[in-house]
N, C-alpha and C positions, 0 to 999 in steps of 0.2 A: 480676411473676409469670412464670415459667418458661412453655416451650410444653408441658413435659409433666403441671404443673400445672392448667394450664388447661385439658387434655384430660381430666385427673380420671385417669390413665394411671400411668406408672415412669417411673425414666431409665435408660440404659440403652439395652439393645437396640429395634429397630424403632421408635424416637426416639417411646416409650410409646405407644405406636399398641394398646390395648385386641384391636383385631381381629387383630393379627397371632401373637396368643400363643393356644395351645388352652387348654379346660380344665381340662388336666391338665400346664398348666404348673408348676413348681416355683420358686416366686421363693427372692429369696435380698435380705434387707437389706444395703446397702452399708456401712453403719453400724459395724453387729456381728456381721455376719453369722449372724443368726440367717433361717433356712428358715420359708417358709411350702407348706405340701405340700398343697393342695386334699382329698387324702384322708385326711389325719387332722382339715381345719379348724383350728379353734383355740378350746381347753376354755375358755382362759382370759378370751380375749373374746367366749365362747357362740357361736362360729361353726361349724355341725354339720360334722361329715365329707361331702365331695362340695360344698362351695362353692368354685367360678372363684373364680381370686384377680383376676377382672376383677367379679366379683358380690359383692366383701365392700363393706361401707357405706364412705360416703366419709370418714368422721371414724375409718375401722377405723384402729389403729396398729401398729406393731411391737412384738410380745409383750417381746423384750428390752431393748428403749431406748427404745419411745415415738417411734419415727420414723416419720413420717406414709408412704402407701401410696407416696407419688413414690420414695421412695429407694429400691425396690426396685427389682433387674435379676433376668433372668433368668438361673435358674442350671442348667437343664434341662427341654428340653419336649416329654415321651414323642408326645403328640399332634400337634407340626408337619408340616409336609408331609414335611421331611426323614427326620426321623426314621420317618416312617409309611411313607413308602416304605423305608425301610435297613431295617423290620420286616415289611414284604411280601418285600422279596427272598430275606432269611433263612429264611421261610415256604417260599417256594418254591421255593428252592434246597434245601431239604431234604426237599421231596417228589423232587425230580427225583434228589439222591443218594442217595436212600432205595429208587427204583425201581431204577437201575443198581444197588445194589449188590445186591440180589432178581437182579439178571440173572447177575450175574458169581457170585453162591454158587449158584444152579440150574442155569445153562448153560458158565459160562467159566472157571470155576475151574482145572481140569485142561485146560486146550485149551492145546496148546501154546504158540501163541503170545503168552500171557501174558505182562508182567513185573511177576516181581516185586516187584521194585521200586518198583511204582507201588500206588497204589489211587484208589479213587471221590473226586472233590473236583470240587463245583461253585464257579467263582470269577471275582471283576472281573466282574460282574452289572452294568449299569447301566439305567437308564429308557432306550428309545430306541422310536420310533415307537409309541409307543401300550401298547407293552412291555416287555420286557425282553428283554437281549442279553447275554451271556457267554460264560464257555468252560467246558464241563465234563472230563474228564479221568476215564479211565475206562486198567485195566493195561494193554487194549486197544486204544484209540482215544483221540484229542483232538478234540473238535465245538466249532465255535460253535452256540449252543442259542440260538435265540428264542421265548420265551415269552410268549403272546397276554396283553394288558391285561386289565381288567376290560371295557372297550367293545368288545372283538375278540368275536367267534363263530366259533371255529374249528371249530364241532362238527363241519362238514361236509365237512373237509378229508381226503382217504382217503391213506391209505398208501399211500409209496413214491411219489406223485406228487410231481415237479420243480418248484422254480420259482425262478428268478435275479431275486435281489436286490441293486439296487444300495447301494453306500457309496461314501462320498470317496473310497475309494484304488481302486475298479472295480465289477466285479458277479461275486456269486460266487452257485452252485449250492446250492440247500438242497432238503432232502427232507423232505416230509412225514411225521410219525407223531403217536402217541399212546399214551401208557403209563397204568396204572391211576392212580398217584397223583400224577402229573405232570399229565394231561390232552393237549389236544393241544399239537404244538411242532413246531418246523422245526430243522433241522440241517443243517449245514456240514463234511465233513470237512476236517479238518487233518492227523492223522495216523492211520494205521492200518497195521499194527503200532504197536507203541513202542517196539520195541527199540533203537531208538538212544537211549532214553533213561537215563541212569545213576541218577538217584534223582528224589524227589516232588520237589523245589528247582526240579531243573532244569526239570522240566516246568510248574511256575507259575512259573517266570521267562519261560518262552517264552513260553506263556499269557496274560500279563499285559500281555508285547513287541505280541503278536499285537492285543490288544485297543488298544492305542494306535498301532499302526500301521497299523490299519484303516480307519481317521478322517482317516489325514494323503493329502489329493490327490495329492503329491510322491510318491505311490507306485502310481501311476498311469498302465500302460504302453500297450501298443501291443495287447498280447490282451487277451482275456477270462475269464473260468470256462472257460465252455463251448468255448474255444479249446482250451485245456488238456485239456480230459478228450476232443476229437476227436485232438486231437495223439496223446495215448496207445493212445487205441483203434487210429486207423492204424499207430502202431508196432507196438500187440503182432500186426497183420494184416501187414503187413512180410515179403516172404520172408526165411528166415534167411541170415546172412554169407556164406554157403556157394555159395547161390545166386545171392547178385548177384555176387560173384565168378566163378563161371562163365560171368554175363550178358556182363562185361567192365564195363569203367569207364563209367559214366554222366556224359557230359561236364553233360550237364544239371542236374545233383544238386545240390538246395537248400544253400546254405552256412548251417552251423547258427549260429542268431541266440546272440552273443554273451550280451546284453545277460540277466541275471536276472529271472525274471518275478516280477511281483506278486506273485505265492504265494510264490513263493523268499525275497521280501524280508519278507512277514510271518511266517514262520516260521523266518528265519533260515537256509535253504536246506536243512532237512533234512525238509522236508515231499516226498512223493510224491502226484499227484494217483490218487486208489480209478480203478480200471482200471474201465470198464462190466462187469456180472456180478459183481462181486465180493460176496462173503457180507455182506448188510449190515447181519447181527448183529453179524460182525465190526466193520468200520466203523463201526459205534455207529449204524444208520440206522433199517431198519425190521427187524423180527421177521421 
């Protein structure tokens, strides 16, 4: 006797392990491939619609050949964990491009710096801390978007408050907010404008680059986020050219680090980091 007989289980997947299938697994006979679908049951051997193909009788067989319960594998199972989450992301990936695009037809349609070229696409979503992470992409801006679990409580979290978060390749800067049908979320900018972008492709290629180069350590340098976004502010505070030209040469003057920052390298160097004050509707942050 087999081990998956002896469990009273399938063969197949999860080496017939009963608990590992929901149910609203969809088995499927190896035989003849004849389906057995929990929601329609089976007329023929009086099994109602809504019976687990883990709760049919042990002597149940297969409607087309008579093949006992073992030989079946799974052929699809809307219920697994997998699946459940690929249909929570969906969910709420569609709230979040359902609010952005409420944004861009009420406020940013006509703003100039639009492209057209682009439009709303939430994408490369995964599970991470308790959540979900992704990129969403909006004609105006690219964010990483973290979206609270079911066990998070962000209710409490106010707009426009900061906070650095680490990953394997550093710690970058996200911003607090909350939209009607989104709820609350943190965000990251990546781009704002987007005009260097020439069509949607190229924008989820980057997108999809950025989500997998986030995670690798080897991206890993010597700043920080929050390095970055001082770096800029004291530039744009900088007398202009003109002026330190008058000052005369400053023997002293930092020699600028070669070396590509973190940012540069997840987004393929055509990211700028949001200057402090910047509109951060624009920037995809808060209202």
């Amino acid at each position: 006797m087999s081990v998956e007989t002896a469990r009273g289980g399938f063969e197949g997947s999860y080496l017939g392990a009963n608990d590992r299938i929901s149910p609203q697994a969809i088995m499927e006979c190896k035989i003849c491939w004849t389906s057995y679908d929990p929601a329609e049951g089976d007329e023929y051997r009086q099994v109602l619609p809504g019976t687990p193909f883990a709760a049919l009788p042990a002597d149940w067989k297969c409607p087309g050949c008579d093949a006992p319960k073992e030989q079946f594998i799974v052929r699809e199972d809307p219920g697994s964990d997998e699946m459940r989450i690929a249909a929570e992301i969906e969910r709420r990936c569609a709230r979040l491009v359902a609010d952005f695009r409420e944004v861009f037809n009420a406020k940013m349609r006509d703003v100039p710096i639009i492209n057209q070229a682009l439009h709303v696409e939430a994408l490369a979503f995964r599970p991470w801390q308790g959540g979900f992470l992704g990129v969403l992409i909006a004609p105006w801006f690219m964010n990483l978007i973290w979206l609270p679990g079911e066990d998070h409580d962000w209710s409490a979290l106010k707009a426009g408050e900061k906070e650095v978060v680490a990953f394997p390749s550093g710690e970058y800067e996200f911003i607090h907010n909350s939209r009607e049908m989104t709820g609350p979320y943190k965000a990251c900018s990546l781009f704002s404008p987007m005009a260097d972008f020439t069509s949607q492709l190229q924008a989820v290629e980057v997108a999809r680059a950025v989500m997998v180069e986030l995670f690798k350590p080897e991206n890993r340098d010597g700043t920080d986020r929050a390095a970055e976004i001082r770096a800029a502010r004291e530039a744009e505070l900088a007398p202009p050219p003109e002026a330190a030209s008058e000052a005369g040469p400053a023997s002293d003057a930092p020699i600028p680090d070669p070396r590509p920052t973190r940012r540069a390298l997840l987004t393929g160097g055509l990211a700028a980091a949001p200057a402090e004050g910047d509109d951060p509707e624009i920037s995809g942050g808060v209202e």
